[in-house]
SEGU-575330 format. One record per residue (C-alpha): residue in one letter; z, x, y. Coordinates in steps of 0.2 Angstrom, whole numbers, plus 5000, padded with zeros to 4 digits. Each point is the difference from the previous one (the first is absolute). Example, Ala and Ser with C-alpha at 12.3 -4.5 7.8 and 13.67 -1.06 7.14 Angstrom:
<pt><nugu>A</nugu><w>5039</w><u>5062</u><v>4978</v></pt>
<pt><nugu>S</nugu><w>4997</w><u>5006</u><v>5017</v></pt>
This chain:
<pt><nugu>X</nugu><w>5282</w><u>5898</u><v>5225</v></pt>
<pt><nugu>X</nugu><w>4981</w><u>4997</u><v>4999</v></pt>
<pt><nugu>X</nugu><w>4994</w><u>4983</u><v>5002</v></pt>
<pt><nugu>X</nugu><w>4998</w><u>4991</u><v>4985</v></pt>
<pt><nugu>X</nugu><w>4985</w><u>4991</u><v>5004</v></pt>
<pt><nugu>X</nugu><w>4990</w><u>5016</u><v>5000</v></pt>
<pt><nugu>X</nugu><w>5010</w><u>5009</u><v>4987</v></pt>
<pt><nugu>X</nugu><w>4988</w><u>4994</u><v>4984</v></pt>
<pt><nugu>X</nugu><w>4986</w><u>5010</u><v>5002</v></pt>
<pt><nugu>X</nugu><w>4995</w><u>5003</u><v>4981</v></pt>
<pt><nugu>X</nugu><w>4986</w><u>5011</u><v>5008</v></pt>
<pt><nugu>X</nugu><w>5009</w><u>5011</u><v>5009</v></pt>
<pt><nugu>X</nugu><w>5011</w><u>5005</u><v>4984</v></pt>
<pt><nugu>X</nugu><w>4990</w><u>5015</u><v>4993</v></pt>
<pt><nugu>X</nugu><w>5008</w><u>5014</u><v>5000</v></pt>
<pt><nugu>X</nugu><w>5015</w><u>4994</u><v>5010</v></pt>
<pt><nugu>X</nugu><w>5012</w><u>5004</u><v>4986</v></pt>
<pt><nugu>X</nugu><w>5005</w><u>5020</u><v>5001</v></pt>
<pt><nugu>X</nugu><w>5001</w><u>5007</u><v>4982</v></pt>
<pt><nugu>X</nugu><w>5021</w><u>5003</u><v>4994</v></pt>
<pt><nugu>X</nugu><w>5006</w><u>5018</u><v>5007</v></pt>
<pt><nugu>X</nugu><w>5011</w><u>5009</u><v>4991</v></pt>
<pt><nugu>X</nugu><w>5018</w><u>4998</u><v>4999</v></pt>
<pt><nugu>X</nugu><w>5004</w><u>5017</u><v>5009</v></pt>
<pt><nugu>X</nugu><w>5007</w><u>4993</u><v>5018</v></pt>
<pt><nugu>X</nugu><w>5002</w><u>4983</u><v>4995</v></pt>
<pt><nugu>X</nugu><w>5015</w><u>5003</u><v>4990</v></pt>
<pt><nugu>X</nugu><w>5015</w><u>4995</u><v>5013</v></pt>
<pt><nugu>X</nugu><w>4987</w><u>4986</u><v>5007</v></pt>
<pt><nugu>X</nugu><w>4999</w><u>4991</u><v>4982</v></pt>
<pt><nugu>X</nugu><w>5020</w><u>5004</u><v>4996</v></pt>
<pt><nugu>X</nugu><w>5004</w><u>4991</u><v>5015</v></pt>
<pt><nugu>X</nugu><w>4991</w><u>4985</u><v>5000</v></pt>
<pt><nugu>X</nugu><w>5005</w><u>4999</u><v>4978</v></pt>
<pt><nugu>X</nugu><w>5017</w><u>5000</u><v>5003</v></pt>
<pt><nugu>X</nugu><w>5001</w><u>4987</u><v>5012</v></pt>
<pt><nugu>X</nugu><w>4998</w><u>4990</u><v>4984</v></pt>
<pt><nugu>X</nugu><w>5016</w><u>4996</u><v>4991</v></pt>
<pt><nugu>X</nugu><w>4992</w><u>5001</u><v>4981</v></pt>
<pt><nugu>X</nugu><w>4995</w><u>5017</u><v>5006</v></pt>
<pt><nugu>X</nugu><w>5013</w><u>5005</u><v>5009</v></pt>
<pt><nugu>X</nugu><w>5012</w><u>4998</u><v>4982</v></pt>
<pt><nugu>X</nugu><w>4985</w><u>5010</u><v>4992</v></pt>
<pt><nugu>X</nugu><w>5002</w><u>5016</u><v>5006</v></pt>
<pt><nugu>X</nugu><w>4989</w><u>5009</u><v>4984</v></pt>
<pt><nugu>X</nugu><w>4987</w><u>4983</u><v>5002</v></pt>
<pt><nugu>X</nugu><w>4999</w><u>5004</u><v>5017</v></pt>
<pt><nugu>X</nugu><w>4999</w><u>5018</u><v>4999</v></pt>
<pt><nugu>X</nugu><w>4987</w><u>4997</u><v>4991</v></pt>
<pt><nugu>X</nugu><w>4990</w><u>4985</u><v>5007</v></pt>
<pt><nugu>X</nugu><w>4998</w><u>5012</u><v>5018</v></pt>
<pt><nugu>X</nugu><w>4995</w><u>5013</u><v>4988</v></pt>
<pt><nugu>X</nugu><w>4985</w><u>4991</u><v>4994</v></pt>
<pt><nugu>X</nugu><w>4996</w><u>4990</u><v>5018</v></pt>
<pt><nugu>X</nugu><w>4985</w><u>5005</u><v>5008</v></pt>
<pt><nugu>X</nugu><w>4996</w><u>4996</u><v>5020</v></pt>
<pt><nugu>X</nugu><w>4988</w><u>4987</u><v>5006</v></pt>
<pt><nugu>X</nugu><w>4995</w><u>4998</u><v>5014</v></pt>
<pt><nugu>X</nugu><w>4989</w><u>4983</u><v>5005</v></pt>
<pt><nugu>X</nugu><w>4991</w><u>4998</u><v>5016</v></pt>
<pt><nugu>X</nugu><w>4998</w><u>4983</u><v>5009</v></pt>
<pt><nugu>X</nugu><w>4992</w><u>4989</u><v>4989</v></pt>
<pt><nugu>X</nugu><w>4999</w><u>5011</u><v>4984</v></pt>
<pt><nugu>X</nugu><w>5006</w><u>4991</u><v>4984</v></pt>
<pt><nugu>X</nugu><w>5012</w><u>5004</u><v>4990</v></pt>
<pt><nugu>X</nugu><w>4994</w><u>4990</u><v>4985</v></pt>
<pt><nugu>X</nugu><w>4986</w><u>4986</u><v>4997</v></pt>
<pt><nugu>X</nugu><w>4998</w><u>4985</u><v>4994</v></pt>
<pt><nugu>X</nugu><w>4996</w><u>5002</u><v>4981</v></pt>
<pt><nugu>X</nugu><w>5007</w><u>5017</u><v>5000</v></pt>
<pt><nugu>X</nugu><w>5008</w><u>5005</u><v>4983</v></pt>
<pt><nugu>X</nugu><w>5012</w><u>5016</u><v>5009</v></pt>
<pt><nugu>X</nugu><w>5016</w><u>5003</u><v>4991</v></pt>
<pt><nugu>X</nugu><w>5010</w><u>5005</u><v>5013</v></pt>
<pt><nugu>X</nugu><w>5017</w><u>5002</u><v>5011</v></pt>
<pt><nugu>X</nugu><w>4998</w><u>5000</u><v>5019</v></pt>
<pt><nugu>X</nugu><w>5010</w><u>5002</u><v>5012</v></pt>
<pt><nugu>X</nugu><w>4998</w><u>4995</u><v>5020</v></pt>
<pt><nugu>X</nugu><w>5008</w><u>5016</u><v>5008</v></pt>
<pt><nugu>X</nugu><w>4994</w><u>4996</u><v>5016</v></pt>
<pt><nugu>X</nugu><w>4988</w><u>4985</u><v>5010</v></pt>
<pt><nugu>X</nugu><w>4995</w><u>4985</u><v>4993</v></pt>
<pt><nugu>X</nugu><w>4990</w><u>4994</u><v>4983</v></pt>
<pt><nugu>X</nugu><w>4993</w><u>4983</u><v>5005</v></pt>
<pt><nugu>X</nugu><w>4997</w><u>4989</u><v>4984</v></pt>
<pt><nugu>X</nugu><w>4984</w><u>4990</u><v>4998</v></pt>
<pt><nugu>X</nugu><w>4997</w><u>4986</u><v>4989</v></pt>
<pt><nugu>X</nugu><w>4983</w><u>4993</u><v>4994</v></pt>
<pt><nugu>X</nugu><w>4994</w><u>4984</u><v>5006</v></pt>
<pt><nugu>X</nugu><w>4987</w><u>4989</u><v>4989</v></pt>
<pt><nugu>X</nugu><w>4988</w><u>5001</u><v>5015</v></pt>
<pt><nugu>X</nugu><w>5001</w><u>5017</u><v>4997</v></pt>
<pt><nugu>X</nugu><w>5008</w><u>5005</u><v>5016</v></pt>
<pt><nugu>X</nugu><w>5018</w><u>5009</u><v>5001</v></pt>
<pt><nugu>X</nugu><w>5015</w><u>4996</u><v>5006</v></pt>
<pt><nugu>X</nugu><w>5015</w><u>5010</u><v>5006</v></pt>
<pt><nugu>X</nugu><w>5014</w><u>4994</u><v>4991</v></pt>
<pt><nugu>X</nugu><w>5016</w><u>5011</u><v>5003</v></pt>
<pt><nugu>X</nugu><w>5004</w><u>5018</u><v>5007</v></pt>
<pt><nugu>X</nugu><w>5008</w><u>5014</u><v>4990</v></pt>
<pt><nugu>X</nugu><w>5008</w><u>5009</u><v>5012</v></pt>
<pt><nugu>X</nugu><w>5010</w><u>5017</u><v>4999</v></pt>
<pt><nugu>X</nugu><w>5013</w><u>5002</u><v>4988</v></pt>
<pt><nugu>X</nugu><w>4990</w><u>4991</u><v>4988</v></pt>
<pt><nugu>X</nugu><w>4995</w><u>5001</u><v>4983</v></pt>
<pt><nugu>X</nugu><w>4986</w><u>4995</u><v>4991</v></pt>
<pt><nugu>X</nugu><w>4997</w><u>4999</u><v>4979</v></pt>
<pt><nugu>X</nugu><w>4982</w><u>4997</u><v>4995</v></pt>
<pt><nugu>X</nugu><w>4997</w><u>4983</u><v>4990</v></pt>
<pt><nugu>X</nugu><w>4990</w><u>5010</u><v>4987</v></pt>
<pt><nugu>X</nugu><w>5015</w><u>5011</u><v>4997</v></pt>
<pt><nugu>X</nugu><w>5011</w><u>4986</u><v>4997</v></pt>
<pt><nugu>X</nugu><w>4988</w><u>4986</u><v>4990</v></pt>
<pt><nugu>X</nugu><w>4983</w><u>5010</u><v>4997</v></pt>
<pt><nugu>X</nugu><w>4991</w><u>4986</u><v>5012</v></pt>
<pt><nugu>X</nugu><w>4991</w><u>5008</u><v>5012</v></pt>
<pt><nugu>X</nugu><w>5005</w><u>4998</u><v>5020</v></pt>
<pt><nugu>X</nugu><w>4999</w><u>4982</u><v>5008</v></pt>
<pt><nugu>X</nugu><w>5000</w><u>5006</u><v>5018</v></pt>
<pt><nugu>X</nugu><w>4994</w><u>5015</u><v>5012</v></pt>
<pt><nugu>X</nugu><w>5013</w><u>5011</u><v>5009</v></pt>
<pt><nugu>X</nugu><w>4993</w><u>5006</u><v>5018</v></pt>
<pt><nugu>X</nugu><w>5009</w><u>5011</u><v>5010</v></pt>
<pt><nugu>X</nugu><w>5004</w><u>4995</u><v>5018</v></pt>
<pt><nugu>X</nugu><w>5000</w><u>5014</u><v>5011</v></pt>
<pt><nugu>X</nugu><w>5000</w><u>5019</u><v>4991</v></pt>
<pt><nugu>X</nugu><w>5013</w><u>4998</u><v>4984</v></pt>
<pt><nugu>X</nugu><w>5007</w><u>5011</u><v>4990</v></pt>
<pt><nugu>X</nugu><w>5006</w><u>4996</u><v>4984</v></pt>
<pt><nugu>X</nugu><w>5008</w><u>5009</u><v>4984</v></pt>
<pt><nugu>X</nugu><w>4990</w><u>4999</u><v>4985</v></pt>
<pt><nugu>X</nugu><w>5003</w><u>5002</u><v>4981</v></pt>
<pt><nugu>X</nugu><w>4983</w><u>4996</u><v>4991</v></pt>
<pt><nugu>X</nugu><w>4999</w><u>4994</u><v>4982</v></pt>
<pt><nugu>X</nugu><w>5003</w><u>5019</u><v>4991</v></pt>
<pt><nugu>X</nugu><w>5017</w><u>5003</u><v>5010</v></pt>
<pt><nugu>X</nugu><w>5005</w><u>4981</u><v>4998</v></pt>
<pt><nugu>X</nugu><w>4997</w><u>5004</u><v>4980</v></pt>
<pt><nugu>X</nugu><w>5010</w><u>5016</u><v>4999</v></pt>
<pt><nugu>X</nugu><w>5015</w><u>4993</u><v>5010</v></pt>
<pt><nugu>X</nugu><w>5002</w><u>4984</u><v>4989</v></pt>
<pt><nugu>X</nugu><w>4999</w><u>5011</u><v>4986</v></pt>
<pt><nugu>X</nugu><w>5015</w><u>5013</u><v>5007</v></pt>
<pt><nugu>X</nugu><w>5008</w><u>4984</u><v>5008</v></pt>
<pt><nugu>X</nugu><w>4999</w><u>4983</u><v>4993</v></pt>
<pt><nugu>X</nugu><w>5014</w><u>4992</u><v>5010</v></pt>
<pt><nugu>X</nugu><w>4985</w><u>5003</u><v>5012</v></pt>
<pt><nugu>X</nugu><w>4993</w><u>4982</u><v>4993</v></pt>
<pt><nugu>X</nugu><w>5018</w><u>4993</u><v>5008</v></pt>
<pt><nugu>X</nugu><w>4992</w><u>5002</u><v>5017</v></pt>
<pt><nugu>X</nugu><w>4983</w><u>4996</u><v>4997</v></pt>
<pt><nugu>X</nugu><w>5010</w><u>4983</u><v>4995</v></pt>
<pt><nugu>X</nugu><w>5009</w><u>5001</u><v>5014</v></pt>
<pt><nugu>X</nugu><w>4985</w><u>5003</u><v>5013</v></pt>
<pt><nugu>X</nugu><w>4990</w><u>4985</u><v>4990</v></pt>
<pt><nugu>X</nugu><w>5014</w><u>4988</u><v>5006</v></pt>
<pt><nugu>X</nugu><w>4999</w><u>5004</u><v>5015</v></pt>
<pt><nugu>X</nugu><w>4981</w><u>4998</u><v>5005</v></pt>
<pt><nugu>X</nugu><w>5001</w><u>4984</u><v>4991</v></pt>
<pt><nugu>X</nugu><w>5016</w><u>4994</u><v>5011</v></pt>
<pt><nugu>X</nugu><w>4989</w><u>5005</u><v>5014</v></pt>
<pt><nugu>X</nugu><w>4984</w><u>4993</u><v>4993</v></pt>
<pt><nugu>X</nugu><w>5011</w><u>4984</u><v>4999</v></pt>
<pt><nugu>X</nugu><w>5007</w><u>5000</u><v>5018</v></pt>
<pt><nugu>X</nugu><w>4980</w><u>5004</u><v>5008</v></pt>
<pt><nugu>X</nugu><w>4995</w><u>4984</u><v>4990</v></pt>
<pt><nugu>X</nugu><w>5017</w><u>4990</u><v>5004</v></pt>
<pt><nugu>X</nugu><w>4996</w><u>5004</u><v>5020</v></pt>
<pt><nugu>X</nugu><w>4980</w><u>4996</u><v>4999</v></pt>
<pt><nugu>X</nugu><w>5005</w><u>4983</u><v>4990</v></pt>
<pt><nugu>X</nugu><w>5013</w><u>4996</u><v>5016</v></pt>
<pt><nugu>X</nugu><w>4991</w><u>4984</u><v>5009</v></pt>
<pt><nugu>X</nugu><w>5008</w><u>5005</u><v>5017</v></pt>
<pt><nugu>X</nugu><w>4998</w><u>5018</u><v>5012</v></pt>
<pt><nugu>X</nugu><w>5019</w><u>5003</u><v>4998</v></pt>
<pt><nugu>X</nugu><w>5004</w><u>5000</u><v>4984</v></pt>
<pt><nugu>X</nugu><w>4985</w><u>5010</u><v>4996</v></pt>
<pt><nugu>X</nugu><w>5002</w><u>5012</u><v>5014</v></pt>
<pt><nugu>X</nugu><w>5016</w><u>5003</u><v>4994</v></pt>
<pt><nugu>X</nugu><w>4996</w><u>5003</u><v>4979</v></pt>
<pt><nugu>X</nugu><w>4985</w><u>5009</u><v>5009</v></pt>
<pt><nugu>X</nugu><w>5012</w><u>5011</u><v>5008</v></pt>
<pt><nugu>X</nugu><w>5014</w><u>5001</u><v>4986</v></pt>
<pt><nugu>X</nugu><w>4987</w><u>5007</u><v>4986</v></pt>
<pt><nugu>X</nugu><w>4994</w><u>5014</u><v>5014</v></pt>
<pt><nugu>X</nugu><w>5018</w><u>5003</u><v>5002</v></pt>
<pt><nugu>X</nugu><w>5004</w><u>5002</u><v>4983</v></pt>
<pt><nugu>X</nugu><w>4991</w><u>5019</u><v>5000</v></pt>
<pt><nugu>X</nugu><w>5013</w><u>5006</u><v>5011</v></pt>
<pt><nugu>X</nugu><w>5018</w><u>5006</u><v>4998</v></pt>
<pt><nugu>X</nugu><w>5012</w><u>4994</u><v>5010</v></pt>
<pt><nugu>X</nugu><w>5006</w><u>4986</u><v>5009</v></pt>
<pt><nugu>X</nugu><w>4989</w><u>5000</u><v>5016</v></pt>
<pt><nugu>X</nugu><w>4982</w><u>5004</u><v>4992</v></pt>
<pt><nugu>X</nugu><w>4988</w><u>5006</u><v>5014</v></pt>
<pt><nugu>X</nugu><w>4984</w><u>4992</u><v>4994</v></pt>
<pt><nugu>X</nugu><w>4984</w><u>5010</u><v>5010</v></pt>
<pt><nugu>X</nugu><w>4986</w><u>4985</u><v>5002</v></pt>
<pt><nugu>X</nugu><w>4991</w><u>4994</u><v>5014</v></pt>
<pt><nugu>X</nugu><w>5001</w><u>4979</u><v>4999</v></pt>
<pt><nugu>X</nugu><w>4981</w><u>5000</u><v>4998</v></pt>
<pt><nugu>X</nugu><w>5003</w><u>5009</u><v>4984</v></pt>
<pt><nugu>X</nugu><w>5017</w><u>4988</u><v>4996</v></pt>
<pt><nugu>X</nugu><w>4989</w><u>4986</u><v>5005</v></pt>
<pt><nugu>X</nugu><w>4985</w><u>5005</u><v>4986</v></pt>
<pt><nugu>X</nugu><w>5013</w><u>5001</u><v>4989</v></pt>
<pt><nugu>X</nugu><w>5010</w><u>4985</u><v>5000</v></pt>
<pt><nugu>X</nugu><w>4985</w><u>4988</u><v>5003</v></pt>
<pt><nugu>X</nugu><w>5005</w><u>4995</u><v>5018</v></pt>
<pt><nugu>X</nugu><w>4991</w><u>5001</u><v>5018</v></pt>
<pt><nugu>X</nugu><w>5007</w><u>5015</u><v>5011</v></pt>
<pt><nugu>X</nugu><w>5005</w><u>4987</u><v>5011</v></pt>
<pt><nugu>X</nugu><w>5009</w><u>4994</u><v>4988</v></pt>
<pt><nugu>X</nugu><w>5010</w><u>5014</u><v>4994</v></pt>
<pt><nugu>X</nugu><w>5007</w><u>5005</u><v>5018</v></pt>
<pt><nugu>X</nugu><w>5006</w><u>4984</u><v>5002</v></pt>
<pt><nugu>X</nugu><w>5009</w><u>5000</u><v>4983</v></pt>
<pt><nugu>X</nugu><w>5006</w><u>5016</u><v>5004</v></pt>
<pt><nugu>X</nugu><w>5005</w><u>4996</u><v>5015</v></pt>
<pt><nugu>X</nugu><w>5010</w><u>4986</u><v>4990</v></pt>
<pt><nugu>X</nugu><w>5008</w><u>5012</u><v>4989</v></pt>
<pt><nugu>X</nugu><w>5003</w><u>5013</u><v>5012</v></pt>
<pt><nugu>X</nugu><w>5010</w><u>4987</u><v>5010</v></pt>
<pt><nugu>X</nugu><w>5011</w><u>4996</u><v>4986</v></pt>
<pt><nugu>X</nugu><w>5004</w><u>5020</u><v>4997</v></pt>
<pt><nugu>X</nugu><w>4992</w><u>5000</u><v>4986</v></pt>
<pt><nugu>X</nugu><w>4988</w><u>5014</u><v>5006</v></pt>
<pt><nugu>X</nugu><w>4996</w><u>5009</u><v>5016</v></pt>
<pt><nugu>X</nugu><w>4982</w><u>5006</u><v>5004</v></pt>
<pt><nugu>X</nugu><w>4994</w><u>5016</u><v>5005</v></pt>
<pt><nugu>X</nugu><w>4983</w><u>5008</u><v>5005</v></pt>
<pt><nugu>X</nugu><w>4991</w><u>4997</u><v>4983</v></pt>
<pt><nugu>X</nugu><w>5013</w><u>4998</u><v>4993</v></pt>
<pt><nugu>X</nugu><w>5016</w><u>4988</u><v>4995</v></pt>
<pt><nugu>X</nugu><w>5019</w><u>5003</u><v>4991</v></pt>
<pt><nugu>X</nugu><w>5007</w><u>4988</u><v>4989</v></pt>
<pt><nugu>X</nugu><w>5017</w><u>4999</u><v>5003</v></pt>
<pt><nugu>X</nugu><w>5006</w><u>4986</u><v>4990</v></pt>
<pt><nugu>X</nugu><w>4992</w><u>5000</u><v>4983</v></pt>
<pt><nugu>X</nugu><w>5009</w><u>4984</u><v>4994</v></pt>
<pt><nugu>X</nugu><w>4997</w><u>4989</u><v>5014</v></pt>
<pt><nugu>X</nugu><w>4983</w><u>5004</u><v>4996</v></pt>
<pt><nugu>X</nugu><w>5002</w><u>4994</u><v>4983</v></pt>
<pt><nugu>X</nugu><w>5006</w><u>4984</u><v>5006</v></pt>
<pt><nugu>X</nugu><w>4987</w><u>4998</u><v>5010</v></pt>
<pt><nugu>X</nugu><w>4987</w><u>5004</u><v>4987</v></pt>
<pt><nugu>X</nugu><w>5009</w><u>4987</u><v>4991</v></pt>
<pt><nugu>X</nugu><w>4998</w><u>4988</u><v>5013</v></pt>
<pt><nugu>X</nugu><w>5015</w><u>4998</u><v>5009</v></pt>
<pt><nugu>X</nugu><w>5001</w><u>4997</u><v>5019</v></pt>
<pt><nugu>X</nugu><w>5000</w><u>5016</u><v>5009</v></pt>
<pt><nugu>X</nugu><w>5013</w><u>4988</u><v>5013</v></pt>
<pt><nugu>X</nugu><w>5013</w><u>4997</u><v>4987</v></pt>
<pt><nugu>X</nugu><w>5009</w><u>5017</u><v>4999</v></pt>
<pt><nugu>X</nugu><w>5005</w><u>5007</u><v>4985</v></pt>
<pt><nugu>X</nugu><w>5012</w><u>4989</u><v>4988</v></pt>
């Protein structure tokens, strides 16, 4: 993953955004990440159709995906690398705020409330991504209402998200915000032991700590095998104890 200290170079974003190919050759690529989804998966004519109408995107490093202020109706989704999400700050400077990793999907706020977009999506490294724009969004709602279902669905999601990012950044204490740091990143994965790709320089930008601080707290969680560290990257291996953490618990006392 590029750092993302140097990632938010709104100069360098022209152009870096390759125009949607055609479908032809991306067929198998966009039925297999779709039916990882469970709404889609007992959808077959929804899904047919949603890989029917998907075009490819491919992002370089640092080109956005959408803008602050942005009023794109649209369905995305993170087939591979890493959509970093920027948030606004009142002295005008961004902030990265969470990473949408693979596997991920990602319904436009216009498309769900007609407001326009309230933060930028950068990719981190090259990214491709699956994307429906606001003509095939129209035409599938209109063949397939129960599509609103997963719009819903997806919604909930971001805010449960949105709601653990904030829960971890209000934390008072490295630990417990380390560890609602780490839950919401793990959230984007499948799986019990979520490999989560990020250098602590990055996990320190995000979570408001010193890098200093984050290898010592990681080091903390680590020792309670509530993670192990790897090269750039880190596994979670107990979700819950990580809750509990998050929550304020005492990595010493064990689980109840």
């Amino acid at each position: 993953m590029v750092s993302l200290r140097r990632l938010y170079r709104p100069k360098s974003l022209v152009n870096a955004l390759s125009e949607p190919s055609s479908p032809s050759g991306d067929f198998s690529l966009f039925e297999s990440f779709v039916i990882r989804d469970t709404f889609f998966a007992s959808e077959p004519e929804l899904r047919r159709d949603v890989v029917a109408a998907a075009r490819l995107r491919t992002l370089e490093d640092g080109a956005r995906a959408g803008t602050v202020g942005d009023r794109e109706r649209s369905i995305t989704g993170v087939l591979d690398g890493n959509l970093v999400v920027w948030l606004p700050l009142q002295d005008g400077s961004m902030r990265p705020l969470h990473v949408l990793r693979a596997g991920s999907w990602v319904v436009s706020l216009p498309l769900l409330s007609g407001e326009p977009r309230r933060a930028d999506l950068a990719a981190s490294g090259r990214t491709r991504l699956l994307h429906l724009d606001e003509a095939a969004v129209d035409r599938l709602v209109a063949a397939h209402p129960v599509l609103w279902r997963w719009f819903s669905r997806v919604a909930a999601e971001h805010l449960d998200r949105a709601l653990q990012v904030c829960a971890g950044l209000l934390a008072d204490r490295p630990l417990p915000r380390l560890a609602g740091r780490l839950l919401a990143l793990a959230g984007e994965c499948a799986g019990p032991n979520a490999a989560i790709e990020l250098k602590q320089s990055d996990l320190a930008l995000l979570s408001g700590l010193s890098r200093n601080t984050v290898s010592r707290t990681l080091g903390q969680l680590e020792a309670v095998g509530l993670i192990a560290r790897g090269y750039r990257r880190l596994r979670v291996l107990d979700r819950h104890g990580l809750a509990r953490i998050a929550a304020g618990a005492d990595p010493a006392q064990g689980q109840p």
